[in-house]
C-alpha positions in Angstrom: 11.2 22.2 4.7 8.0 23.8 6.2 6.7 24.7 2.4 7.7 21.0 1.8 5.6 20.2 5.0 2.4 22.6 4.2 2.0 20.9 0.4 3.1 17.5 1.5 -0.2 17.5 3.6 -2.6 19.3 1.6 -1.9 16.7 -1.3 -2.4 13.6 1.0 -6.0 15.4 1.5 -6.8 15.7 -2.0 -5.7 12.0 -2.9 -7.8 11.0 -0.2 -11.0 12.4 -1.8 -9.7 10.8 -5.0 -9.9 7.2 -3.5 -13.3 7.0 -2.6 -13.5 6.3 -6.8 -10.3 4.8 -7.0 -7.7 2.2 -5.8 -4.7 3.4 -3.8 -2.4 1.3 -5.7 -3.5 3.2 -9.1 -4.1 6.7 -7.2 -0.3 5.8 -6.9 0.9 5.7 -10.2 -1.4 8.1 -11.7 0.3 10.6 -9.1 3.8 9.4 -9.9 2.8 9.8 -13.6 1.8 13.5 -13.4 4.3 14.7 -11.2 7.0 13.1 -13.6 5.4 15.1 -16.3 6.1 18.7 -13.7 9.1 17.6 -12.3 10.6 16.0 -16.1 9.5 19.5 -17.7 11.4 21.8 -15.1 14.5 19.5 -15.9 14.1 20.4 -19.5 14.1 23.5 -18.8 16.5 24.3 -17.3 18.8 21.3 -18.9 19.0 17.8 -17.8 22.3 16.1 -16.8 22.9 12.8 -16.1 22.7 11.3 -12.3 25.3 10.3 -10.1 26.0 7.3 -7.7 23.8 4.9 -9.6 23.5 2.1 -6.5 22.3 5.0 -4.1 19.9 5.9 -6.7 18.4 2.8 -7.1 18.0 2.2 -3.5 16.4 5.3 -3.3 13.9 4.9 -6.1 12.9 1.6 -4.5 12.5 2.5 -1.2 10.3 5.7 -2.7 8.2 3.1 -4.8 7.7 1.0 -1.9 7.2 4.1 0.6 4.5 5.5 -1.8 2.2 2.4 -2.2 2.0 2.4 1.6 1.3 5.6 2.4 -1.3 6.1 -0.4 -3.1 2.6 0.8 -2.8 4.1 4.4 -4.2 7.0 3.4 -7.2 5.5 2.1 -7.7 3.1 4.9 -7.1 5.1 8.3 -7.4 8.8 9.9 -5.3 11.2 7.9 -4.6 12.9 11.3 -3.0 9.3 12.9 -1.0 8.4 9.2 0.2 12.0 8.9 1.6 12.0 12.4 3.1 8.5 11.8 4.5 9.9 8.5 6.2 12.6 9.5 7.7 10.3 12.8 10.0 8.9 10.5 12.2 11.9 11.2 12.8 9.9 14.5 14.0 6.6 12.4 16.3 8.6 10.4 18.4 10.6 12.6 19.2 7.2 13.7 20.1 6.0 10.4 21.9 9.8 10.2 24.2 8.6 13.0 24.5 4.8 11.7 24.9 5.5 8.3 25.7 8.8 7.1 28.1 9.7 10.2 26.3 12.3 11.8 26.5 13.3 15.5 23.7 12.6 17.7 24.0 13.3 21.2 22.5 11.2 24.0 19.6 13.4 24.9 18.6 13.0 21.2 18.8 9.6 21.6 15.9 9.9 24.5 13.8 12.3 22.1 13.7 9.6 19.2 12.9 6.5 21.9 10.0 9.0 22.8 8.6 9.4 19.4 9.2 6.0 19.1 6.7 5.2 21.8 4.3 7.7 20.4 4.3 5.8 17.4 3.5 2.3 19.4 0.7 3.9 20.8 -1.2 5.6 17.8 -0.5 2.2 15.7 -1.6 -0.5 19.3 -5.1 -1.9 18.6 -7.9 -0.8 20.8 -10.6 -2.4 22.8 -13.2 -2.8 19.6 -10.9 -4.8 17.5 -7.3 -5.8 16.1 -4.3 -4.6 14.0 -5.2 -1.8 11.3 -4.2 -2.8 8.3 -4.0 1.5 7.0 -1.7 2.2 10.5 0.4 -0.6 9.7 0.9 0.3 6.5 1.8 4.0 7.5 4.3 2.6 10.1 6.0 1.0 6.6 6.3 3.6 4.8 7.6 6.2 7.1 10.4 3.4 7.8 11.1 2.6 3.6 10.8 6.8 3.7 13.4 7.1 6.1 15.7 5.1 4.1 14.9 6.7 0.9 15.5 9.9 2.5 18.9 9.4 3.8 19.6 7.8 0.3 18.8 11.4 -0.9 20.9 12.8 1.5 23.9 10.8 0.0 23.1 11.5 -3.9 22.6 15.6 -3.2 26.8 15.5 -2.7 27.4 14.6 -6.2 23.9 16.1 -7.9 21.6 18.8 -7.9 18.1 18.8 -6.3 15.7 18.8 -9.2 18.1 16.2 -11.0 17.5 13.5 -7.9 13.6 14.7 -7.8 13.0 14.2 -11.3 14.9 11.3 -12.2 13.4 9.6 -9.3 9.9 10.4 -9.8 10.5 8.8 -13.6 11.7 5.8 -11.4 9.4 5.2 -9.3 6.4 5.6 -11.8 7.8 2.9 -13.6 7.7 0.9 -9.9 4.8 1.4 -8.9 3.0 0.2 -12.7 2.6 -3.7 -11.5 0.5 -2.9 -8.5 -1.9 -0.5 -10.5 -2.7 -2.7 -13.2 -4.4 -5.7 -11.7 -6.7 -3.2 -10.0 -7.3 -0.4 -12.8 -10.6 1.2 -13.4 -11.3 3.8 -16.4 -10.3 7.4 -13.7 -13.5 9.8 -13.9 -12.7 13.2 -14.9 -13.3 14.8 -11.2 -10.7 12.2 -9.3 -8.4 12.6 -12.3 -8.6 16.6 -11.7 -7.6 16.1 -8.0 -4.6 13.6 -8.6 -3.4 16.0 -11.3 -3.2 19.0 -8.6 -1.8 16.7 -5.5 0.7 15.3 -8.0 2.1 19.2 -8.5 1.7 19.9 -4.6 3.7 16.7 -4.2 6.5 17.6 -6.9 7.1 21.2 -5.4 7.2 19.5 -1.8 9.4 17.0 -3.1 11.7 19.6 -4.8 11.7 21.5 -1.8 13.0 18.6 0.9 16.0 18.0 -1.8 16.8 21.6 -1.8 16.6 21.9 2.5 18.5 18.3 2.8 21.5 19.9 0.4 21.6 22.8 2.5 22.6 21.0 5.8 22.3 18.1 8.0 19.5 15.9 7.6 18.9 15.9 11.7 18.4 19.5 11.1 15.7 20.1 8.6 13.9 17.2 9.8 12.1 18.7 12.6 10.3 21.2 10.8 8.6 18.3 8.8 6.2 17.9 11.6 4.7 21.3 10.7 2.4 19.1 8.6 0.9 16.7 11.6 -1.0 19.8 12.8 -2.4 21.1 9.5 -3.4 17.4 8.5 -5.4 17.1 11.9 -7.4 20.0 10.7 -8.2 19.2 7.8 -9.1 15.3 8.4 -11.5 17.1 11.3 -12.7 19.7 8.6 -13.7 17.2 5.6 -14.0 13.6 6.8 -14.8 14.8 10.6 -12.2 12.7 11.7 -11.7 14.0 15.8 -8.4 12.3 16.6 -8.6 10.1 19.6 -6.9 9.4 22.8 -4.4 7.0 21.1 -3.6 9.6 18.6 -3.7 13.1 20.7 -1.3 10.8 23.4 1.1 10.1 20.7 1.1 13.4 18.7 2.2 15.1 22.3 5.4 12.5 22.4 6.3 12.5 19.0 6.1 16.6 18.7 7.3 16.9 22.0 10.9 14.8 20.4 10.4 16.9 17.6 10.8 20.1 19.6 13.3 19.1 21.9 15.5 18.0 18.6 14.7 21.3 16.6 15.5 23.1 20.2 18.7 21.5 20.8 19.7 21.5 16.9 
């Protein structure tokens, strides 16, 4: 989960370089495109077989689509420090949906750790004094909550398949998702943008691949913790190339949500 972590961040970086040519929305599909292509070609190689649960699946492949369109809109319209750390909170909303759903046991001081990434959350995405709601944080706060779901929906499917057959038959999925909200807003791709979807969209495949592979190993409330590695790393670099110093809002909530994060991991 921390390689999924690393290369889940450094792609969100390169695909915000690539929309200051492009829309989100086709950024989107153009991703989900080329890491099809990886992700289709490694289960071709090593031999494809047919995918279990079919409802689960769907659910999954939905929630991804729907997951993806906000982030990568978010990712063009706010701080990648404050939608990374958003992001990566959603490990908060599903260790609830772990307990509710998928039977897991959460104790009650877990319970206070996810109320306090909770809060975090309210206060990264709580308009300040200069103006209203961000649209970009918004749309961060949705998909970390569609990701949730579509990550407990993983969960489910790796009891009956193997890890590159749920990444790959969902990435063909959700390409063919996310087509209707690229096309009303496509624009010919230069050559250089193309060049940096192309490698996020193989940083996201092997960080994909990698988060199946840690969520068949054990519990989902235990991997989840080290997603957060990424929060750090993505303040760096947002710093680093956009000079993007994280605020009070955003340094206040990064200390609660980590702070759940650690006491979870701690007590795991």
């Amino acid at each position: 989960m921390l390689a999924s972590a690393f290369l889940f961040s450094a792609h969100l970086l390169i695909l915000k370089h690539a929309s200051l040519s492009l829309h989100p929305f086709q950024i989107a599909f153009l991703r989900n495109t080329m890491a099809s292509v990886v992700l289709g070609g490694m289960l071709l190689w090593v031999g494809p077989s047919m995918i279990r649960n079919g409802r689960t699946f769907a659910l999954r492949c939905v929630l991804g689509a729907g997951a993806g369109l906000a982030l990568y809109y978010a990712n063009a319209n706010a701080p990648l420090a404050a939608v990374t750390l958003i992001f990566h909170a959603r490990i908060f909303l599903l260790l609830a949906l772990a307990s509710l759903i998928l039977k897991e046991q959460i104790s009650p001081p877990r319970w206070l750790a996810i109320i306090m990434g909770f809060t975090g959350i309210i206060i990264v995405i709580m308009p300040d004094r200069t103006g209203g709601w961000s649209m970009g944080l918004l749309a961060a706060t949705a998909a970390a909550a569609l990701s949730s779901g579509s990550q407990i929906a993983v969960k489910a499917l790796t009891r009956d398949n193997a890890p590159l057959t749920i990444a790959a038959f969902s990435q063909l999925a959700i390409t063919a998702l996310s087509a209707p909200m690229a096309i009303p807003v496509w624009l010919a791709p230069p050559l250089p943008a193309m060049a940096l979807i192309g490698t996020a969209a193989a940083f996201s495949a092997m960080a994909a691949l990698a988060a199946a592979k840690a969520f068949s190993l054990t519990q989902a409330s235990v991997v989840s913790p080290m997603d957060n590695a990424g929060i750090v790393l993505s303040a760096a670099l947002g710093f680093v190339f956009f000079g993007e110093a994280p605020g009070p809002g955003i340094v206040i909530g990064a200390i609660l949500v980590l702070g759940g994060a650690f006491y979870v991991a701690q007590k795991t």
